[in-house]
SEROFI-823366 format. One line per 4 residues: their letters; for each residue y, x, z negated of C-alpha. Coordinates in nm, 4 decimals, decimal comma, m for minus. Each point is the difference from the previous one (the first is absolute). Layout:
<nodes>
a> Y/X/Z; ...
</nodes>
This chain:
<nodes>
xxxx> m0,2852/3,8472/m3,5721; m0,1184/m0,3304/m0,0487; m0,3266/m0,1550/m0,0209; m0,0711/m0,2912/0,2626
xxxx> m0,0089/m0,2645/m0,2468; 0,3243/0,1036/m0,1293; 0,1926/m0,0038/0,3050; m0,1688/m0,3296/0,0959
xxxx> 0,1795/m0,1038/m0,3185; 0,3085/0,1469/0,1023; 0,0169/m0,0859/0,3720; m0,1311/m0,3360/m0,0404
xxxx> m0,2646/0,1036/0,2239; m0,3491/m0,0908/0,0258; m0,2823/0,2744/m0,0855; m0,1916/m0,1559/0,2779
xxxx> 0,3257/m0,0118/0,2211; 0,0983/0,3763/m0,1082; m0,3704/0,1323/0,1388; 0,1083/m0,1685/0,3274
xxxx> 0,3320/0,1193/0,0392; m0,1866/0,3303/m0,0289; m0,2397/m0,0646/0,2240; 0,2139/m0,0591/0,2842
xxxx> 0,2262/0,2773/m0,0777; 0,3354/m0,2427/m0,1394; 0,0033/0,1258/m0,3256; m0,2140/0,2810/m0,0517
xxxx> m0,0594/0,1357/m0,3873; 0,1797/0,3597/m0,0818; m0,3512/0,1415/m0,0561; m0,3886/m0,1626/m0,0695
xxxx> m0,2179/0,1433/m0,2167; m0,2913/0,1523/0,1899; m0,2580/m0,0377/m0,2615; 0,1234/m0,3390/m0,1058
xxxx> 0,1673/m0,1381/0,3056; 0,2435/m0,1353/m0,2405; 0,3331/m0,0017/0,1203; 0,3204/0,1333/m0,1430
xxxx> 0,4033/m0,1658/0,1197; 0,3301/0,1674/m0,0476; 0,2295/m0,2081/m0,2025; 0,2546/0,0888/0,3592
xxxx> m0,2227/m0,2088/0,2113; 0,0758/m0,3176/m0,2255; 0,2977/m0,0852/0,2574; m0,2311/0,0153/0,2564
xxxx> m0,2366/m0,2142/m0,1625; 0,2746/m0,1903/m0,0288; 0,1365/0,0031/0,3634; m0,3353/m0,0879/0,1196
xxxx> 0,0153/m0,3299/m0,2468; 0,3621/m0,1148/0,1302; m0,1105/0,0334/0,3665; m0,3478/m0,1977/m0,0714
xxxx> 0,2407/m0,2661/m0,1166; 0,2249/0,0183/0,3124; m0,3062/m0,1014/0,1483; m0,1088/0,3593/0,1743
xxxx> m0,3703/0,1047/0,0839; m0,1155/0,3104/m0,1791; m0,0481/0,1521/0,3738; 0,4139/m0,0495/0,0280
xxxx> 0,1070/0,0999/m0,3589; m0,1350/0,3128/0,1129; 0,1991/0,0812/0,2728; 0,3255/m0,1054/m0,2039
xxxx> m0,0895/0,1996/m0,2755; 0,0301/0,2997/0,1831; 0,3958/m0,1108/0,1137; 0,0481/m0,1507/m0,3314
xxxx> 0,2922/0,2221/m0,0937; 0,1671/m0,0844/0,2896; 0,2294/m0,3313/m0,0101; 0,0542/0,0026/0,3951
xxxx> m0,3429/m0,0299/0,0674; m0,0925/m0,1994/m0,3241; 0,2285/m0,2434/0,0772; m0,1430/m0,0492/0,3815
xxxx> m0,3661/m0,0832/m0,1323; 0,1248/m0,2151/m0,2848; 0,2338/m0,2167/0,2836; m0,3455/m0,0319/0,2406
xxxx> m0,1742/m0,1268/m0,3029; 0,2663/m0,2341/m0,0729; 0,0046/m0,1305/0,3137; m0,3733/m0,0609/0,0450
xxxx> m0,0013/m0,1627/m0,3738; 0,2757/m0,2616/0,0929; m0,2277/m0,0856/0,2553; m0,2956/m0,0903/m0,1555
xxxx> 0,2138/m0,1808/m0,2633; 0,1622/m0,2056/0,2643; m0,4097/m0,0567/0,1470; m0,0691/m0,0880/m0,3385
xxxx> 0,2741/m0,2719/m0,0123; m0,0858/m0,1450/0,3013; m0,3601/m0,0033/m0,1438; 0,1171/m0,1727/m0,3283
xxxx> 0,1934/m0,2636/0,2339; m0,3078/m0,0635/0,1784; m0,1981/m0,0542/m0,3287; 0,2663/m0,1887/m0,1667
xxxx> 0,0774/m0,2189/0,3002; m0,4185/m0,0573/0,0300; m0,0058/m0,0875/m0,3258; 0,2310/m0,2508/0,0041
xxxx> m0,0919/m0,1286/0,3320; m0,3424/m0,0961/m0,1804; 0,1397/m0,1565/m0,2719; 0,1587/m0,2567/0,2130
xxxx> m0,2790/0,0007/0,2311; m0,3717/0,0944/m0,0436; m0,0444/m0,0067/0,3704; 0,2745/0,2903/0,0499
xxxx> m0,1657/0,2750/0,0795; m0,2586/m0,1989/0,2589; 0,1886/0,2258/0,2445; 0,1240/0,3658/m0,0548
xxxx> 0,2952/0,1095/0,1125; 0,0609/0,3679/0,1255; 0,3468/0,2282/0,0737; m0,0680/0,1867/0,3086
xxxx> 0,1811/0,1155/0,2922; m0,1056/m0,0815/0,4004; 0,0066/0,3526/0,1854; 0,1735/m0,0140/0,2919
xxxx> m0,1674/m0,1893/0,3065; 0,0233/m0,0137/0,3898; m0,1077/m0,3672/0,0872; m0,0654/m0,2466/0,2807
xxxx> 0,2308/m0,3064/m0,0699; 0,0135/m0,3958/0,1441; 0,2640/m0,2075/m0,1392; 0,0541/m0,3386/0,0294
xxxx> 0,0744/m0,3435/m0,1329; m0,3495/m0,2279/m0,0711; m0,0443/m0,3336/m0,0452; m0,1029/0,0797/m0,3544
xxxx> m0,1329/0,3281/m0,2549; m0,3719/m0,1469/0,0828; 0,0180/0,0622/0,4005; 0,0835/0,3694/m0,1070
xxxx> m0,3072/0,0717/0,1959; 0,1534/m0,0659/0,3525; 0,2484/0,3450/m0,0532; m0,3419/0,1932/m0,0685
xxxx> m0,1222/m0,1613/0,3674; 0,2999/0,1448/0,1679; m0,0259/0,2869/m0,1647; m0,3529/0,0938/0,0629
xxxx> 0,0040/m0,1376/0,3753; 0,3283/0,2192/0,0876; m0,0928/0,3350/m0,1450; m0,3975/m0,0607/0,1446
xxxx> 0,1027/0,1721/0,2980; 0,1787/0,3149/m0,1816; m0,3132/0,0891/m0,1536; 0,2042/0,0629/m0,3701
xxxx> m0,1330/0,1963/m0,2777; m0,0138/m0,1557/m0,3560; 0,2225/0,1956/m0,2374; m0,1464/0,1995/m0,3112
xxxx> 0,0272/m0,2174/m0,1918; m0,0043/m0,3219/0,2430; 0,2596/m0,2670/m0,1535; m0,0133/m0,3220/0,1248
xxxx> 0,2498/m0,2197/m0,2020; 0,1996/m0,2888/0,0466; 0,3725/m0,0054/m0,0613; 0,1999/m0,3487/m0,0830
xxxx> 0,3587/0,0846/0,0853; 0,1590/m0,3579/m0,1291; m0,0198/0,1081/m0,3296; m0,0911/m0,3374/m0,1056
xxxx> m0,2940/m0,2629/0,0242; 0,1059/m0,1994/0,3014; m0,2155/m0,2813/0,0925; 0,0153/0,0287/0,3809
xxxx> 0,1150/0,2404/0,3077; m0,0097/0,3222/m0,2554; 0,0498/0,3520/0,1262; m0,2802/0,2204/m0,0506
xxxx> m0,0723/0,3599/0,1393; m0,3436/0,1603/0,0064; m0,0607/0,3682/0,0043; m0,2766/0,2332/0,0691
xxxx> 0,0454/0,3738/m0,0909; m0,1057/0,2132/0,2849; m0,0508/0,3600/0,1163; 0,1763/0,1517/0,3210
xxxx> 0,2889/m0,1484/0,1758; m0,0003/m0,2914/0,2590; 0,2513/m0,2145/0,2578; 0,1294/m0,3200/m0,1496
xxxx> m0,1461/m0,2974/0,1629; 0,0914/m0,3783/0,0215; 0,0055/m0,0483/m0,3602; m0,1528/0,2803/m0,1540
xxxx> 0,2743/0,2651/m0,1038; m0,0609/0,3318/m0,1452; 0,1701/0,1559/m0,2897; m0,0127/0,2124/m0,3155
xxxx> m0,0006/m0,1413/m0,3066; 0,2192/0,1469/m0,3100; m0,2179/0,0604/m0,3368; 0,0554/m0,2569/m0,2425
xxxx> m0,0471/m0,0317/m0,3882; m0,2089/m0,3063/m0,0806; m0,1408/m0,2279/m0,2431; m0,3073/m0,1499/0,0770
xxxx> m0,3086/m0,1467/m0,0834; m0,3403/m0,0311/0,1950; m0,2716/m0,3047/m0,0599; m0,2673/m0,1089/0,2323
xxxx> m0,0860/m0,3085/0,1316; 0,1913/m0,3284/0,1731; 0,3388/0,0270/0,0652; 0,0360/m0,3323/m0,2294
xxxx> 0,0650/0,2666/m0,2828; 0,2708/0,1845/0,1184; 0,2705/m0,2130/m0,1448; m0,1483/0,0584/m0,3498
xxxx> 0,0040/0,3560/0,1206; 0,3663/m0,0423/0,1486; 0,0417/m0,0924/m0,3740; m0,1480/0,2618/m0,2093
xxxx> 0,1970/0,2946/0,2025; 0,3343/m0,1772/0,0148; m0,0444/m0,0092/m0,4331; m0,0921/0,3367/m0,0184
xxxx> 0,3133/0,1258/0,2154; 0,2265/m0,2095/m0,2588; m0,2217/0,0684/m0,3021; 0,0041/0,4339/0,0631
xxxx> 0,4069/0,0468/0,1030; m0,0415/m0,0418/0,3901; 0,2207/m0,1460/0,2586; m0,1265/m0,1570/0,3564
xxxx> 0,0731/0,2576/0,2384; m0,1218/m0,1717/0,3620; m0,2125/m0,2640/0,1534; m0,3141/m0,0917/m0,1648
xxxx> m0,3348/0,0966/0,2317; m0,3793/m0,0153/m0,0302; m0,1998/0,3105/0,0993; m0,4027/m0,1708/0,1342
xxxx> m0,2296/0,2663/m0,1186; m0,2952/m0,1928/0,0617; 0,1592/m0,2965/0,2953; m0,1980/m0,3177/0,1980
xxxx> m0,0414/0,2548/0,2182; m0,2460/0,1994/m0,2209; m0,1917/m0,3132/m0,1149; 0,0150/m0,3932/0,0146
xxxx> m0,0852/m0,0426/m0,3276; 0,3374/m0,0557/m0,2121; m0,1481/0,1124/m0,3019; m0,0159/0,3650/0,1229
xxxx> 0,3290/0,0009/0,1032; 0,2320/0,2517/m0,1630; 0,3657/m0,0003/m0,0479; 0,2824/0,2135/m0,1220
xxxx> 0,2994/m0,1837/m0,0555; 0,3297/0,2429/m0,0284; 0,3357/m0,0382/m0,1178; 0,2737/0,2514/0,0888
xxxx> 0,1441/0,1290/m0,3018; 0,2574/0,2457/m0,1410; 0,0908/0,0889/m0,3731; 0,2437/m0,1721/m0,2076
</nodes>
């Protein structure tokens, strides 16, 4: 029998760690003194010891190395925890890549310009949406506002019920700054189902992975905005994936005053 501080010695084991293995049943000492309390290991439960070490280094909680030290002797079964761990530890190494891009990229973004992170730029996905569309061609991307005046005066009558969440955004299917007669399409995301009118269709929208980043105020900014996003999608190992779009959190409709405004500008995107 050995003394606690002897198989700590031998296991590699904490005293401290030892009492709570015992505690909670893992690794229980052969026998306790009940005068003493001291406790007393069988040199045979140094492999478990040393079991319960290799699969705190595979990355298990004490609560699993448990359960897979009581089918320990059985490869089949071994083998089928040890792959679910592996699978779960690839992923947080690949989430810990794309963090260390993210840092790196920052980092060097910052260097070049102090002014770099002025607007933060998010991964995200759009869920799935069922909208009420106008599309047309304006005069130019600052008479947007006429599409919302169809919009809102063709679906008055159909009594529509904002979505949860309620999108409104803008998309800018060119795919390029044009200085006149540019196609735009607004959408509002909407609850229920409704007829089509003269030029307000109805549809469901696909989910989309985007990068984006929000700011408030004028809309004067959003080409700095434009900016910031398009270097991050380079900068982090992204590819455009689709037309660029603005989602109006906080729109002139809301509130006159530009400097309340709020804007999301979005980029499509899809992994290298």
């Amino acid at each position: 029998m050995l003394k606690i501080g002897d198989f700590s010695k031998l296991s590699r084991i904490s005293i401290r760690m030892l009492r709570h293995y015992d505690e909670i049943g893992l690794l229980v000492p052969k026998s306790t003194d009940p005068f003493t309390g001291y406790r007393y290991y069988g040199e045979d439960q140094l492999p478990v010891a040393g079991q319960i070490a290799a699969l705190k280094d595979m990355g298990f909680g004490l609560s699993a190395v448990g359960e897979i030290l009581k089918i320990y002797d059985d490869p089949q079964k071994l083998a089928e925890f040890l792959t679910v761990k592996r699978a779960e530890v690839k992923a947080e190494a690949e989430e810990t890549g794309r963090r260390l891009l993210l840092l790196e990229t920052a980092i060097k973004r910052l260097r070049k310009d102090g002014t770099a992170m002025s607007y933060n730029v998010i991964l995200k996905t759009l869920p799935e949406r069922y909208v009420a569309s106008v599309r047309q061609i304006i005069p130019a991307y600052d008479q947007e506002g006429m599409l919302w005046h169809i919009l809102m005066k063709e679906t008055a009558p159909l009594n529509i019920q904002d979505g949860d969440p309620c999108y409104t955004l803008a998309i800018f299917h060119d795919g390029e700054y044009k200085e006149s007669n540019v196609d735009v399409e607004v959408q509002k995301s909407v609850r229920g189902s409704y007829p089509d009118t003269g030029h307000v269709v109805f549809k469901t929208e696909p989910p989309v992975l985007i990068a984006s980043a929000t700011y408030q105020g004028s809309y004067e900014k959003v080409d700095e905005v434009n900016e910031a996003v398009a270097n991050w999608v380079q900068d982090n190992g992204y590819d455009f994936n689709g037309l660029s779009f603005n989602i109006y959190h906080v729109s002139p409709h809301e509130t006159q005053n530009p400097e309340e405004w709020v804007t999301e500008v979005c980029y499509p995107v899809r992994k290298k």
